[in-house]
N, C-alpha and C positions, 0 to 999 in steps of 0.2 A: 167685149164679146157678151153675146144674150143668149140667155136660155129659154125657148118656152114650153112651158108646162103645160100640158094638159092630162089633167085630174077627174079620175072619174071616182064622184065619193062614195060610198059605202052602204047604198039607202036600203033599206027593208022591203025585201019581197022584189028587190031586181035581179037581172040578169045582166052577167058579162060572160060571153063564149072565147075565153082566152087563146083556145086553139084555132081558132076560125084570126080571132086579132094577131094571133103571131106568128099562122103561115099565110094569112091572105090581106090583111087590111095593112099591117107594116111592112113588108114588104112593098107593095105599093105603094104606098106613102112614102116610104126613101125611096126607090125607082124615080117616081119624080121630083121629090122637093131636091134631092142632091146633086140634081143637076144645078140647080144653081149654084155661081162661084162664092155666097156668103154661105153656105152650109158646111157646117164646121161637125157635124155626127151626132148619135139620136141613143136613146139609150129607153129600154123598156122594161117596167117594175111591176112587179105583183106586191101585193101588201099582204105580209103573214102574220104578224105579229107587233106591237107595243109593249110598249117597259112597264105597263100596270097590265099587268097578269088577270083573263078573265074579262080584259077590254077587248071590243072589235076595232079593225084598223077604219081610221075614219078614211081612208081612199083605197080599193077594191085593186085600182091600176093606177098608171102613171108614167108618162110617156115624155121623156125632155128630151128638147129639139136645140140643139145649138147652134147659133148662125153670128154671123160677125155681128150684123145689127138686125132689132126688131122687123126695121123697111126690111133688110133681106129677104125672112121668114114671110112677109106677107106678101112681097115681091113674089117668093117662090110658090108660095101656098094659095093666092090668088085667083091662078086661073086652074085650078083642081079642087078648087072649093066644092061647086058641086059635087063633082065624082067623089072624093075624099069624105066631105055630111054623108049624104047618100047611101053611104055604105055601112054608116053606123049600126044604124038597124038590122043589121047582120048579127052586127055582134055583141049589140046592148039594146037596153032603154034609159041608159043614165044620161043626163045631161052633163055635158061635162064643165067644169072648171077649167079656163083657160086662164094665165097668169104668163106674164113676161117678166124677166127680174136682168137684174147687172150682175155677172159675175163678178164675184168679187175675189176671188182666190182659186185656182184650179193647179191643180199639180197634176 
């Protein structure tokens, strides 16, 4: 199984509209990637805090997509690529960090 991350870092003098990404932009974005049979469920973070006190979180959000395989994710995310970028600008200006990793343990 894979997870992919997308990481929005933490930059100086951006914006992220959390409330516009958690009832309008996610929502959508599972609507259609879960229709795919390799979507295995999606999970959404806000960053509050670090273990050094008086640091900023270096990612603002944080959004992991779990799918059987990477082809899955981009099998499903493919052809909502547009619509899905598109709409960023809604609710950011960060560019984000995308990352694909192997699970390696999940309970």
């Amino acid at each position: 199984m894979n997870t992919i991350s997308i990481l929005y870092p933490n930059n100086i003098n951006s914006t992220f509209n959390f409330q516009y990404y958690t009832e309008i932009h996610m929502p959508r974005s599972i609507q259609l990637l879960s229709i795919h049979p390799g979507f295995k469920g999606v999970s959404v973070e806000r960053g509050v805090g670090t273990a050094q006190i008086g640091t900023e979180v270096p990612y603002i959000a944080m959004c992991h997509f779990s799918f059987d395989t990477v082809q899955s994710f981009i099998a499903a995310f493919t052809p909502h690529a547009i619509e899905l970028q598109g709409d960023m600008k809604n609710f950011t200006d960060i560019m984000p960090i995308i990352q694909f990793n192997d699970i390696l343990i999940s309970q």
